[in-house]
FIDO-952662 format. One line per field, with one value per residue (C-alpha): residue number from 1; residue in three letters; x, y, z. Coordinates in Angstrom, 2 decimals. Last residue first. Example, Ala and Ser with C-alpha at 12.3 -4.5 7.8 and 13.67 -1.06 7.14 Angstrom:
BEGIN
resi	(2,1)
resn	(Ser,Ala)
X	(13.67,12.30)
Y	(-1.06,-4.50)
Z	(7.14,7.80)
END
This chain:
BEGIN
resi	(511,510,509,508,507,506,505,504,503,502,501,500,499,498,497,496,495,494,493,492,491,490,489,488,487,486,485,484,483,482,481,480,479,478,477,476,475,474,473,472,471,470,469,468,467,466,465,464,463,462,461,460,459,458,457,456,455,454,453,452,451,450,449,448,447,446,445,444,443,442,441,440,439,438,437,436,435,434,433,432,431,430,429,428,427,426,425,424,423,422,421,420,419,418,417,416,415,414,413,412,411,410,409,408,407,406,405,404,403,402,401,400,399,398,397,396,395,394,393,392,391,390,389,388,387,386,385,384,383,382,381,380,379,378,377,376,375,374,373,372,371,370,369,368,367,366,365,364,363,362,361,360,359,358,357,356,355,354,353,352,351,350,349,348,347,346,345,344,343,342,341,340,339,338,337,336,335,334,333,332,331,330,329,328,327,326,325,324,323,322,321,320,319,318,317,316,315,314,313,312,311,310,309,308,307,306,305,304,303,302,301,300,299,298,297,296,295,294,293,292,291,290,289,288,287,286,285,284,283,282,281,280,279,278,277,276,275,274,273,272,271,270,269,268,267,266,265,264,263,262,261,260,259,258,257,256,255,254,253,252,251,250,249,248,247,246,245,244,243,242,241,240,239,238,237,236,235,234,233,232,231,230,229,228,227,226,225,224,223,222,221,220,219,218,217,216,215,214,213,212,211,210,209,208,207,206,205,204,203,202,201,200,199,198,197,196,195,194,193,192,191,190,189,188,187,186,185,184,183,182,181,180,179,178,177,176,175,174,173,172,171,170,169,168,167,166,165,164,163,162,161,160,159,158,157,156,155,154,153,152,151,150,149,148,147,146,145,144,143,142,141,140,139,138,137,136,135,134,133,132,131,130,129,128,127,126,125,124,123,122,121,120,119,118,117,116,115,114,113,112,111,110,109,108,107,106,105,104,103,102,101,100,99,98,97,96,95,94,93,92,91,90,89,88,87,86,85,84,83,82,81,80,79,78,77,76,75,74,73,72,71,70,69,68,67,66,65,64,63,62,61,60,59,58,57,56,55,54,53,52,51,50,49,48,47,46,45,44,43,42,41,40,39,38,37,36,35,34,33,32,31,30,29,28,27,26,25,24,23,22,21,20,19,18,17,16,15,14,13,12,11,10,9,8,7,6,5,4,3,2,1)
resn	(Unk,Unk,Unk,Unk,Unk,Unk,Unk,Unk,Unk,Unk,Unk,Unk,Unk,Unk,Unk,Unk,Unk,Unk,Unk,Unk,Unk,Unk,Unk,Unk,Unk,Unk,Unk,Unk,Unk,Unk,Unk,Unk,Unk,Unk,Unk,Unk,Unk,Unk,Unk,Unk,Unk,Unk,Unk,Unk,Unk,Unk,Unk,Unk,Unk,Unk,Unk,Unk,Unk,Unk,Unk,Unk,Unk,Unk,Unk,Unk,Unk,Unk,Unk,Unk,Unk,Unk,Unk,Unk,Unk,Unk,Unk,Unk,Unk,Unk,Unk,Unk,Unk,Unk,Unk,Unk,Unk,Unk,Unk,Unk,Unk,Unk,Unk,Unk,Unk,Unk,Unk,Unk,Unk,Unk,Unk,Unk,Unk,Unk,Unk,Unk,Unk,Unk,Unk,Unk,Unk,Unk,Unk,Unk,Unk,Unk,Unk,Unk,Unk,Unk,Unk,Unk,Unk,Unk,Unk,Unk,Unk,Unk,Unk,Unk,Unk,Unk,Unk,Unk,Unk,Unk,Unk,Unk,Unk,Unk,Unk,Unk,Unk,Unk,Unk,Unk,Unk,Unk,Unk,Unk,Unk,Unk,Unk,Unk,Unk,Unk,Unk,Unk,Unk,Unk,Unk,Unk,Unk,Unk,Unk,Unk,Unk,Unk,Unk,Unk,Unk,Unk,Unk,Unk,Unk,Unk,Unk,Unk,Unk,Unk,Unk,Unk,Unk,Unk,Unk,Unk,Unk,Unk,Unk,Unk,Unk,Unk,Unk,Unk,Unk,Unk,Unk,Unk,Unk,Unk,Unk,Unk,Unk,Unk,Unk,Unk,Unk,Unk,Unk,Unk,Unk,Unk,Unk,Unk,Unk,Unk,Unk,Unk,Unk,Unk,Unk,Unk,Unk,Unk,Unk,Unk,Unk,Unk,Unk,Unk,Unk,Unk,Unk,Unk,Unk,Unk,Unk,Unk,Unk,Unk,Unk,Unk,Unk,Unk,Unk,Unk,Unk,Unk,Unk,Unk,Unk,Unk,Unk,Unk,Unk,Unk,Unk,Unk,Unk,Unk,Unk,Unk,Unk,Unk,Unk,Unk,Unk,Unk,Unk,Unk,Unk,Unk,Unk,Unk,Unk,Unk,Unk,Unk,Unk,Unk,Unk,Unk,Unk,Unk,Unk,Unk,Unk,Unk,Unk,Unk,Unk,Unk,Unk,Unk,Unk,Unk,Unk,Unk,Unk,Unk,Unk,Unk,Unk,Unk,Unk,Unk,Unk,Unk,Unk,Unk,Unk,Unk,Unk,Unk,Unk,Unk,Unk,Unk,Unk,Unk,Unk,Unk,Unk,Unk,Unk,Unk,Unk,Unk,Unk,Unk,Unk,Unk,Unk,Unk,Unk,Unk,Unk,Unk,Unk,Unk,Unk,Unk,Unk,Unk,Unk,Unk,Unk,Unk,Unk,Unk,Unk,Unk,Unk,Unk,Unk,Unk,Unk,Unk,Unk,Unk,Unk,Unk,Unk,Unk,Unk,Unk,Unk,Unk,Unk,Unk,Unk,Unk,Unk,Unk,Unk,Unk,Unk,Unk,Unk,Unk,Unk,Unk,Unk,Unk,Unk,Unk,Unk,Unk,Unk,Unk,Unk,Unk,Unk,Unk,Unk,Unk,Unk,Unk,Unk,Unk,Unk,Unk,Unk,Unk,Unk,Unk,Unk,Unk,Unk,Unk,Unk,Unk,Unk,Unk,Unk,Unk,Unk,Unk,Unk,Unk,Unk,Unk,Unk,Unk,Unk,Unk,Unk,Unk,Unk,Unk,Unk,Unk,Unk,Unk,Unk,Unk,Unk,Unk,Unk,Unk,Unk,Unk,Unk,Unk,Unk,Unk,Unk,Unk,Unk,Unk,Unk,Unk,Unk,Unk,Unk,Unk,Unk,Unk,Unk,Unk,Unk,Unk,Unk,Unk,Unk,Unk,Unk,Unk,Unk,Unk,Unk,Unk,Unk,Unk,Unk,Unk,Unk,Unk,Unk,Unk,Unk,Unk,Unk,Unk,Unk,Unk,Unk,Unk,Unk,Unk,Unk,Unk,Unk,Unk,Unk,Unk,Unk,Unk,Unk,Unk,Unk,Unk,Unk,Unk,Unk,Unk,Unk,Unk,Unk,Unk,Unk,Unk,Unk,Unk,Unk,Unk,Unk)
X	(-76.47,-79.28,-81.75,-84.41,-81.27,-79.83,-82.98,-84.15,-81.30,-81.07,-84.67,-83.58,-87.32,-87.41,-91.28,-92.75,-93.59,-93.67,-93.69,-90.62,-89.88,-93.73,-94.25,-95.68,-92.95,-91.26,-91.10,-93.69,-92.34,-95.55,-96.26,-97.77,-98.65,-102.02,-102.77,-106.61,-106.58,-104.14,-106.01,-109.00,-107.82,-107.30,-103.22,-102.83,-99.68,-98.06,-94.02,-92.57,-89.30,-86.70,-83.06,-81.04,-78.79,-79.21,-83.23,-82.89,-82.13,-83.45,-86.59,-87.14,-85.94,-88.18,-91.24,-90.93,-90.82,-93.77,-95.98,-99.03,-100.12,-100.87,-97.26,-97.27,-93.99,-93.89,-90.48,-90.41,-93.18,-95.24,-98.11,-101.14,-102.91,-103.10,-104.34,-107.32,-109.44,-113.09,-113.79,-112.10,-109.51,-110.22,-108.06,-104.86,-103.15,-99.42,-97.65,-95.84,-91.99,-92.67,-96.47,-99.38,-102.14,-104.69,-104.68,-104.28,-102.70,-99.56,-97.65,-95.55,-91.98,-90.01,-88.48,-88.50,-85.42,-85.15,-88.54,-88.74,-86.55,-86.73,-83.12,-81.88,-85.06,-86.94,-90.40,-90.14,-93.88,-95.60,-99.60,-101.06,-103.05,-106.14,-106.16,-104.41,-106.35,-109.69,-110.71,-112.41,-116.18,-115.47,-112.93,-114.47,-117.56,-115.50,-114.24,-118.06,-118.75,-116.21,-116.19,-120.17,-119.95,-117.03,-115.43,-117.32,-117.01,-113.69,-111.45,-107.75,-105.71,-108.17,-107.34,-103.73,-103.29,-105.16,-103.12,-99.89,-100.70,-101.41,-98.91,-96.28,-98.06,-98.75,-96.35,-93.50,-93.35,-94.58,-92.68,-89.31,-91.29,-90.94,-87.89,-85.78,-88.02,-86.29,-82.83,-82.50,-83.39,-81.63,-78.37,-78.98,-79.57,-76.73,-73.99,-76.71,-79.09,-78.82,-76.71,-78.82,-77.76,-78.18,-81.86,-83.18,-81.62,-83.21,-86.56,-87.06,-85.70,-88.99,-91.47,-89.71,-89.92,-93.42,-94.28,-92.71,-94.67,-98.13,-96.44,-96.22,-98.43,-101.81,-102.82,-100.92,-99.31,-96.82,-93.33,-90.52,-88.32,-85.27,-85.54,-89.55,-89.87,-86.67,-82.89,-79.97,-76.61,-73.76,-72.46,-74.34,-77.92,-81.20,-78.95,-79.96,-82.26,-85.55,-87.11,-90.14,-91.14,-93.84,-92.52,-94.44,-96.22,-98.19,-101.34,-102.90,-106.00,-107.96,-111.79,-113.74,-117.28,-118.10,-118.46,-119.45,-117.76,-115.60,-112.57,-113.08,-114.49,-111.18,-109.32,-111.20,-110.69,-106.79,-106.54,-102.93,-99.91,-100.22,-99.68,-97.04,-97.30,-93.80,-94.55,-98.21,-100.59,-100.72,-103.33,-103.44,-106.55,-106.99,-110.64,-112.37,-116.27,-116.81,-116.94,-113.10,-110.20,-112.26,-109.72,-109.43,-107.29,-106.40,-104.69,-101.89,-103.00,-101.81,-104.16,-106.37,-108.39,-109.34,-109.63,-110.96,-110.37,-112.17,-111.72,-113.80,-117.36,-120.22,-123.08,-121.81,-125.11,-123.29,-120.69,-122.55,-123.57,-119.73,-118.51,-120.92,-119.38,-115.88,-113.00,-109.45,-106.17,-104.80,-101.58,-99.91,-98.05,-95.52,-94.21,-91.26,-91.87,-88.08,-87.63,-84.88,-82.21,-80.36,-76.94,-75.81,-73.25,-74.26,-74.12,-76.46,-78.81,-78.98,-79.30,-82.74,-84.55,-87.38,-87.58,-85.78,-86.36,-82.60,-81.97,-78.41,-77.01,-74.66,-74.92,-73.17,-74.43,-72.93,-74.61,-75.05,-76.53,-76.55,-80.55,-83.66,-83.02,-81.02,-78.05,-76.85,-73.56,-74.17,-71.10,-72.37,-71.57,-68.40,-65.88,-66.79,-69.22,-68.86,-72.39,-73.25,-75.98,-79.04,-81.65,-83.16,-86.33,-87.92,-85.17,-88.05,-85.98,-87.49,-87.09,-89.99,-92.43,-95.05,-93.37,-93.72,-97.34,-98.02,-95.95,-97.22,-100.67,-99.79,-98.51,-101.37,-103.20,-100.54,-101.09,-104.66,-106.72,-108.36,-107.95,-108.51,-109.32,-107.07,-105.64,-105.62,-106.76,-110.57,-109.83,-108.84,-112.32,-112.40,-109.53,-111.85,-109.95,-112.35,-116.57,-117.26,-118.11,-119.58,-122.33,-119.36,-119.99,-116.73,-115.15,-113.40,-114.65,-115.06,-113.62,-115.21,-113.74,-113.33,-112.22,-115.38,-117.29,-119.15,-116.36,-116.38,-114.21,-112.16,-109.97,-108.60,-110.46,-109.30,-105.89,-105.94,-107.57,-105.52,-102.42,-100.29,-97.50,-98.28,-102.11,-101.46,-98.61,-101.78,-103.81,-100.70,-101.91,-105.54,-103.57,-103.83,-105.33,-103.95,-100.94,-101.37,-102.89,-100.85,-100.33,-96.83,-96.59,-94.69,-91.04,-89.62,-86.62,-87.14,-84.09,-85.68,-83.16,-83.27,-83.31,-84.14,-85.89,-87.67,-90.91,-88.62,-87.62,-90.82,-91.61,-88.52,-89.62,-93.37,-91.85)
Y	(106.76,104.16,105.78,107.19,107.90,110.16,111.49,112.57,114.19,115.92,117.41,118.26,119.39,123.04,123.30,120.65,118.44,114.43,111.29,109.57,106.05,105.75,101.70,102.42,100.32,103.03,105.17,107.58,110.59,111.89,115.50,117.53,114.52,113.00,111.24,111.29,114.95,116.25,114.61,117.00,117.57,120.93,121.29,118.32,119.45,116.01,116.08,113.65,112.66,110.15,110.69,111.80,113.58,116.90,116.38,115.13,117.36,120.13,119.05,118.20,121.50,123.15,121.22,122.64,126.12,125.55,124.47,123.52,121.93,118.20,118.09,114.22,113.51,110.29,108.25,106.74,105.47,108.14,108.09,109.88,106.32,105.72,108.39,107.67,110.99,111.22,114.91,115.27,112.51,109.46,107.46,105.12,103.25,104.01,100.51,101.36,102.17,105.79,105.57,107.55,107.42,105.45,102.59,98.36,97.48,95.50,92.35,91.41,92.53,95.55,96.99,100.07,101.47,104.91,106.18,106.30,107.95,104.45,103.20,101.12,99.77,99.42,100.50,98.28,96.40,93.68,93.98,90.92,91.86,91.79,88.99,86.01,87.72,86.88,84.02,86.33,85.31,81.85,81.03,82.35,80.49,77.80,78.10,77.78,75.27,73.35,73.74,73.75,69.96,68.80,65.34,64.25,67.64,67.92,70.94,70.93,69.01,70.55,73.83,73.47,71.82,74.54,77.29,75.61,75.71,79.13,80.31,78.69,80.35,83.38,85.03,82.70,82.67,85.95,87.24,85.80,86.93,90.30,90.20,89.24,91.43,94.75,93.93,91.67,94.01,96.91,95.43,96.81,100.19,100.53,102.08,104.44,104.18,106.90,105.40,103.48,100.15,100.57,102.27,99.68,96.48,98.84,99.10,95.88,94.23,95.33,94.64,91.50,90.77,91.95,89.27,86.19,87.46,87.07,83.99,82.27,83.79,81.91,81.56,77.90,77.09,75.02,77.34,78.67,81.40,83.13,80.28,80.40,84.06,85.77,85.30,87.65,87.32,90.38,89.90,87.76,88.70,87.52,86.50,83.96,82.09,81.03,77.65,76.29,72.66,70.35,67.94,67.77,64.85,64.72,62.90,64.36,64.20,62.09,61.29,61.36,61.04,61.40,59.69,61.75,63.71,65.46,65.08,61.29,61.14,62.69,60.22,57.34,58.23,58.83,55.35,54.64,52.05,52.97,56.87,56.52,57.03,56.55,58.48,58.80,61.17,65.09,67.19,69.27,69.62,70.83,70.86,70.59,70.33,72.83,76.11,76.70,75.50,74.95,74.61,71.90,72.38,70.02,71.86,70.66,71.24,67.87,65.69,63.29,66.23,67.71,71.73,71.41,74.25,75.13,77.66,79.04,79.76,81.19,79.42,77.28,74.46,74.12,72.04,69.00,69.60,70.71,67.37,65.71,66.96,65.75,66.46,65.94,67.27,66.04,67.56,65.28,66.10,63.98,66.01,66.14,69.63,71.03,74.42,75.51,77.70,79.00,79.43,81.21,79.74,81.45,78.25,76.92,79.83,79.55,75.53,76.73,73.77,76.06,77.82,78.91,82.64,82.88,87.05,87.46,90.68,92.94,90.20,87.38,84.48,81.25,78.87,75.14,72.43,68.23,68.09,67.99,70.51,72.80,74.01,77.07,78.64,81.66,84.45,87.47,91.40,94.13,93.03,88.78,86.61,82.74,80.55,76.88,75.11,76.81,75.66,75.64,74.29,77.68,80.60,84.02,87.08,90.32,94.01,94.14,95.03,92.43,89.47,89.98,90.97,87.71,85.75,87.45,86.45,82.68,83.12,84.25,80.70,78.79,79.91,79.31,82.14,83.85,87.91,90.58,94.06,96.78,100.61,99.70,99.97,99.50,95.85,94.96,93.24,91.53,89.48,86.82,84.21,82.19,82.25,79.56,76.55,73.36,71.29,69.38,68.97,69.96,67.92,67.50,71.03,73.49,76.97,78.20,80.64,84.38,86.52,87.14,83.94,86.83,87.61,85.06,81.95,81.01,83.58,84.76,87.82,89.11,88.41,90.26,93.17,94.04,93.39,96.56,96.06,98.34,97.51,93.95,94.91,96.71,93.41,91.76,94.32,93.29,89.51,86.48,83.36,80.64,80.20,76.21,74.43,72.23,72.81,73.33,76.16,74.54,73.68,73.62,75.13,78.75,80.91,84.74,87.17,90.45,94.40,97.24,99.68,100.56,98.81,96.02,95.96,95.08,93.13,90.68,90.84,89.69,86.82)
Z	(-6.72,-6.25,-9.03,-6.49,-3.94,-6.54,-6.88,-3.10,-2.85,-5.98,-5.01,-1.95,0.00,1.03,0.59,-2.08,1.17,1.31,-0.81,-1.93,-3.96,-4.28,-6.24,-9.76,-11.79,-13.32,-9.55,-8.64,-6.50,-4.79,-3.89,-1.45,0.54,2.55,-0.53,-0.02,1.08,-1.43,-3.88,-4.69,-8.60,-7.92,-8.20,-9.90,-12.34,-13.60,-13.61,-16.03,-15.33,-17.51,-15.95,-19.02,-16.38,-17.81,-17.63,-14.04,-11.03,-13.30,-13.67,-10.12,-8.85,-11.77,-10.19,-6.61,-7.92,-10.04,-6.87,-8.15,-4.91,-5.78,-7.50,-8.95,-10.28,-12.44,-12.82,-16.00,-18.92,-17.28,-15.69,-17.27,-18.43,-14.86,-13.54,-15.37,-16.15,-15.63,-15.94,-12.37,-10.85,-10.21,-7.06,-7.36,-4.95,-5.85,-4.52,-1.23,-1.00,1.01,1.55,-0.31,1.70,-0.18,2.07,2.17,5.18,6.08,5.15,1.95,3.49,3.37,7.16,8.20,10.67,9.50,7.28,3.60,0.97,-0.86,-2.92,0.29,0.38,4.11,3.13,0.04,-0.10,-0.41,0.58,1.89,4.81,3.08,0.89,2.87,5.90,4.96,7.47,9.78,9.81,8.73,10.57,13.33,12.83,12.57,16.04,17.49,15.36,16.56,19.74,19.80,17.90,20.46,19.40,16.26,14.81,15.39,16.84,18.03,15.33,12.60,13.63,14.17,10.89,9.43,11.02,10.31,6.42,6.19,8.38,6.04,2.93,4.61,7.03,6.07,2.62,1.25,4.04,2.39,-0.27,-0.24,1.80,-1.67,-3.62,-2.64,-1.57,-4.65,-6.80,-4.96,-6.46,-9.45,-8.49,-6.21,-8.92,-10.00,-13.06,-15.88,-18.22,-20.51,-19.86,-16.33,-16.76,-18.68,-15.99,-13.41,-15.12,-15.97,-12.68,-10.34,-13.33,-13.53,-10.12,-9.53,-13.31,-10.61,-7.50,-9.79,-10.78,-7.87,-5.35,-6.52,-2.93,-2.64,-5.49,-3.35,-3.38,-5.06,-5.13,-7.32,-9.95,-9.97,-10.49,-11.46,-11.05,-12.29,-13.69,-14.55,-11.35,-9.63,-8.71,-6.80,-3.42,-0.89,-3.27,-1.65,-1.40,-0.15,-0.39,-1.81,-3.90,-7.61,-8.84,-12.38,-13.84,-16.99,-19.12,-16.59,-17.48,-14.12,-13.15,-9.80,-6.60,-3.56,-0.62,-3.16,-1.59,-1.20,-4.46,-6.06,-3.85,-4.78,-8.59,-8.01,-7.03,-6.65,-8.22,-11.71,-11.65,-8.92,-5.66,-3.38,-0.67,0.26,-1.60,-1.07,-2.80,-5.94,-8.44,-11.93,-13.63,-17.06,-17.05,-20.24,-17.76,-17.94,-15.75,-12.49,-9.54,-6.45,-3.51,-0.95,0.96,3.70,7.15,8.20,5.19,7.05,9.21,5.70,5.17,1.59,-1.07,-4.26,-6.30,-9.64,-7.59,-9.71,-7.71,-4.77,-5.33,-8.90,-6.93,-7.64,-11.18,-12.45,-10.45,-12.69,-15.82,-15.02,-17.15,-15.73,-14.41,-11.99,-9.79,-7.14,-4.05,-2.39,1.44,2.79,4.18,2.96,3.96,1.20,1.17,-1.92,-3.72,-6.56,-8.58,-11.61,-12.86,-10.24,-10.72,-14.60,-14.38,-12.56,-10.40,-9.59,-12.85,-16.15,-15.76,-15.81,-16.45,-18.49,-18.61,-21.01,-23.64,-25.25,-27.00,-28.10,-30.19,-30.17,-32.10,-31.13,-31.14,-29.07,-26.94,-29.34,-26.98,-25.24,-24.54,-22.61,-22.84,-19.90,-19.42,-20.09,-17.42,-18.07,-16.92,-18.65,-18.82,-19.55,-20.92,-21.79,-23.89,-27.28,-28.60,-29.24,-29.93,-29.44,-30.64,-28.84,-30.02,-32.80,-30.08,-32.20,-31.56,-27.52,-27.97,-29.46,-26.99,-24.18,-25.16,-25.79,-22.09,-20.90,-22.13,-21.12,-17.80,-17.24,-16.96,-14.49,-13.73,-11.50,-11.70,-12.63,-11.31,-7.68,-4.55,-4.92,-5.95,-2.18,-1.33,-4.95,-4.01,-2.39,-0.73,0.78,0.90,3.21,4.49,7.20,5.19,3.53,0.04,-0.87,1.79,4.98,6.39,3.10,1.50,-1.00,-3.87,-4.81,-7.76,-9.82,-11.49,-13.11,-15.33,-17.34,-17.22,-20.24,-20.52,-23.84,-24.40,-20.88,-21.76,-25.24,-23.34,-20.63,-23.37,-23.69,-21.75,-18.93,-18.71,-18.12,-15.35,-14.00,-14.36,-12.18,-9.59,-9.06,-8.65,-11.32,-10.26,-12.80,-12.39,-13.35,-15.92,-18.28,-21.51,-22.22,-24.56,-27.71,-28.59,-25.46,-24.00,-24.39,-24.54,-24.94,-26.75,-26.07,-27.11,-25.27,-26.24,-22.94,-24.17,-25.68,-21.63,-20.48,-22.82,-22.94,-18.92,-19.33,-21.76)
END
C-alpha cells in the first residue's frame, strides 16, 4: 500500500493484488522507526496514524529489558529510539499493523491512481520487451484476469510466489528453531508490570531459551498483549501449556484469555537479487527475519521509498539505464547488515552472556557484567543507521561500502539520510523539500544554481534549488551545498566552486 502511494503521488497508476478479503488482524510491526514517521509525512498521513494508535504518547519509544523474567530484580531501560529522534524530521510511532494499514488504505483510495482487487491473488507471470502479463485468481473462487504492466513489485511476503516465478533465488540461515506468537488479554499482567511505568516492550534474557528472545508487547492499554518465544519441535496448540509458559516468563501466574495461537520458524533469509527484468521484490519477499527490533517493516516502507522513485522516474523518462538496478545494490547490503550486525549479533550476544554469567554461579560476575549491559546496551539504536555510501548512483568516496551501521550526525554525508536542523522564523525543512531531487545552496551561489538548472530542466529531471544563504547551516552541514535525492538520502554533498553539475547528475539518475 505505502508503494501504490508512493507512486499515485508521482502519478502513477497501479493495481494492488491483495489476497484476502479483510486486514488480517493480528499484531505485529508494530514499532515504527523516527524515519518511517517521515515516510508518514511524505504520503500524507502523520496524523491519521497517530489518531489511530492505541498507546499514547507518553509510553515513548523504549522498553525493559529483564534477567529470566519480567519480574526479575535484575533490568533495564532497552531499545529506546527516542535517543536518535533529534536526527530526523518525525518522531516515533506504535501501532499495530493492521491498524496502519487501514490508514494506507484510506489514503490509498483517496489519490485516485490506485485500484485495490481484495480476494484475489497471483498465479503466474510472463515478462516480455515492453513490461509484465500476471495471471491472477479470485482466492476463494474459480475467476481469473490477466494484467499487464510496465513492472510488477511482489510485496506478497516471506514465502513470495512473485519471487519464485520471477525465478529469483535466495539464501537462507536456517536456526531450526519453532516459535510461537500469542495473543491474549490479561488484566493482571497490566498490574504486575505497572511497577515499569509507561513501558510498551518487554524482553526477557532467559538462560533456558539460547539467546533467543522472549519478547512480550502491549497492544493497547485495555489488557491486550502479543508475545513470541520458542517452544519445542513439534508444539501444537493442543499438545502445550501456553499458560505455564506465559507464567514462566512472567515470574508469576496471571490471568490469560487467548485470542490467537500461531507458530512461525525462525530463520533469516535474503534474496540474492531485488529485480528481474521487469520484476521486483520488497519487504518480506526480498528479506525476512524474527521480529526482532521491529526491522521488518520499517526496512519494508525504506524499500519502497527506495523503488518509488526509480520505478517513477523510469516510466517517465528521466531515469538512467542503472537506476533500476541500484535498488537492489542499495537495499540489498542494507540489510544484509541489518541481519548480521544486529539481529544475528543480537542473539549470539545473549546466548553468550547467559552461557558465561549466572547468578547462582558468580553473583559479582554477574552483576558486574550486567551492569555493563545495562549501562551500554544501546547499540541496536544508535549504531543502526543504513546507509548507501558505496551506491553505484552516490558521488561518495572510492572504496565505501553501504550497510545499516555507523553514527548518527548532522554532517551531511554522501548516501546518508538528510538529518534535518530549523532554520530561522521557524521554518521546517522538511515541508520545503521537493517532491524530486532538492538542491540546498548554503552559500547563495547563483552561478552554482544555474549549472544545476540547466543540467536538468531540458532533461525533464525534477530540481528544486532552495537558496539558504543565512540560514546558519553551513556550519552544521559542513557543505556548500547538498544534493537531496526523492527519498531524502544526500546523493552528493560538497563545494559550489568548479563542481560538474552534469556529472554529478547523470550519476544521481544512474546514467
Amino acid at each position: 500500500m505505502a508503494l501504490a502511494i508512493d507512486l499515485a503521488l508521482q502519478d502513477m497508476k497501479t493495481i494492488v493484488v491483495e489476497r484476502h478479503e479483510t486486514i488480517q488482524q493480528v499484531p505485529k510491526g508494530q514499532n515504527l522507526t523516527a524515519r518511517t514517521g517521515e515516510h508518514f509525512r511524505r504520503w500524507g498521513v502523520t496524523d491519521a496514524i497517530r489518531a489511530a494508535s492505541p498507546i499514547p504518547r507518553s509510553y515513548g519509544s523504549g522498553g525493559v529489558a529483564t534477567y529470566g523474567n519480567y519480574l526479575s530484580d535484575y533490568h533495564y531501560e532497552w531499545f529506546n529510539r527516542a535517543r536518535i529522534v533529534d536526527y530526523y524530521a518525525a518522531t516515533n510511532e506504535r501501532l499495530p499493523q493492521y491498524r496502519t494499514e487501514e490508514v494506507l488504505r484510506t489514503r490509498a483510495a483517496e489519490t485516485g491512481k490506485i485500484t485495490l482487487m481484495r480476494g484475489w491473488s497471483f498465479q503466474s507471470l510472463e515478462q516480455h520487451d515492453h513490461g509484465v502479463a500476471v495471471d491472477i485468481t479470485m482466492t476463494q473462487g474459480d475467476d481469473t484476469q490477466t494484467i499487464s504492466a510496465p513492472f510488477l513489485v511482489g510485496c506478497d511476503g516471506a514465502r513470495s510466489p512473485v519471487r519464485e516465478a520471477a525465478g529469483i533465488t535466495q539464501t537462507v540461515d536456517p536456526h531450526d528453531r519453532l516459535m510461537a506468537l500469542l495473543v491474549f488479554n490479561s488484566r493482571q499482567l497490566d498490574e504486575r508490570l505497572a511497577i515499569y511505568g509507561d513501558k510498551a516492550i518487554f524482553n526477557a534474557i532467559s538462560p533456558d531459551m539460547n539467546g533467543y528472545w522472549q519478547f512480550l508487547g502491549r497492544v493497547d492499554l485495555e489488557g491486550n498483549w502479543f508475545f513470541h518465544a520458542p517452544v519445542p519441535p513439534g508444539t501444537t496448540r493442543e499438545n502445550f501449556n501456553f499458560q505455564q509458559l506465559l507464567n514462566n516468563a512472567v515470574g508469576a501466574e496471571i490471568d490469560v484469555d487467548f485470542s490467537y495461537v500461531g507458530f512461525w520458524d525462525l530463520r533469516l533469509s535474503l534474496a540474492d537479487t531485488y529485480r528481474q527484468g521487469h520484476v521486483f521484490i520488497a519487504g518480506d519477499a526480498a528479506h525476512s527475519h524474527p521480529p526482532y527490533g521491529g526491522y521488518g517493516i520499517n526496512t519494508g516502507f525504506e524499500d519502497a521509498r527506495n523503488l518509488a522513485w526509480k520505478l517513477a522516474a523510469c516510466h517517465s523518462g528521466w531515469g538512467g539505464e542503472r537506476l533500476l538496478d541500484s535498488y537492489t545494490a542499495e537495499r540489498h547490503p542494507v540489510f544484509a547488515s541489518t541481519r548480521d550486525d544486529f539481529i544475528v549479533k543480537s542473539i549470539l550476544e545473549d546466548r553468550d552472556f547467559v552461557d558465561s554469567y549466572h547468578p547462582e554461579r558468580d553473583l559479582t560476575a554477574f552483576e558486574t557484567a550486567w551492569n555493563q549491559r545495562a549501562s551500554g546496551d544501546d547499540s541496536l539504536v544508535t549504531q543502526y543507521l543504513p546507509h548507501y555510501q558505496g551506491s553505484p548512483i552516490i558521488c561518495g568516496e572510492t572504496g565505501a561500502v553501504s550497510g545499516a551501521t555507523g553514527r548518527h550526525e548532522f554532517a551531511a554525508r554522501a548516501g546518508h539520510h538528510l538529518a534535518p536542523r530549523p532554520l530561522p522564523d521557524e521554518q521546517d525543512l522538511w515541508n520545503m523539500l521537493g517532491p524530486g531531487f532538492t538542491l540546498l545552496d548554503l552559500t547563495g551561489n547563483t552561478d552554482f544554481q544555474q549549472r544545476f538548472d540547466a543540467a536538468t530542466k531540458p532533461r525533464g529531471i525534477p530540481l528544486k534549488i532552495l537558496d539558504l544563504a543565512g540560514a546558519g547551516l553551513l556550519e552544521t552541514y559542513g557543505a556548500d551545498a547538498i544534493l537531496v535525492r526523492p527519498d531524502n538520502f544526500i546523493a552528493w554533498a560538497g563545494s559550489t566552486d568548479d563542481c560538474d553539475a552534469v556529472a554529478i547528475i547523470d550519476k544521481a539518475i544512474g546514467t
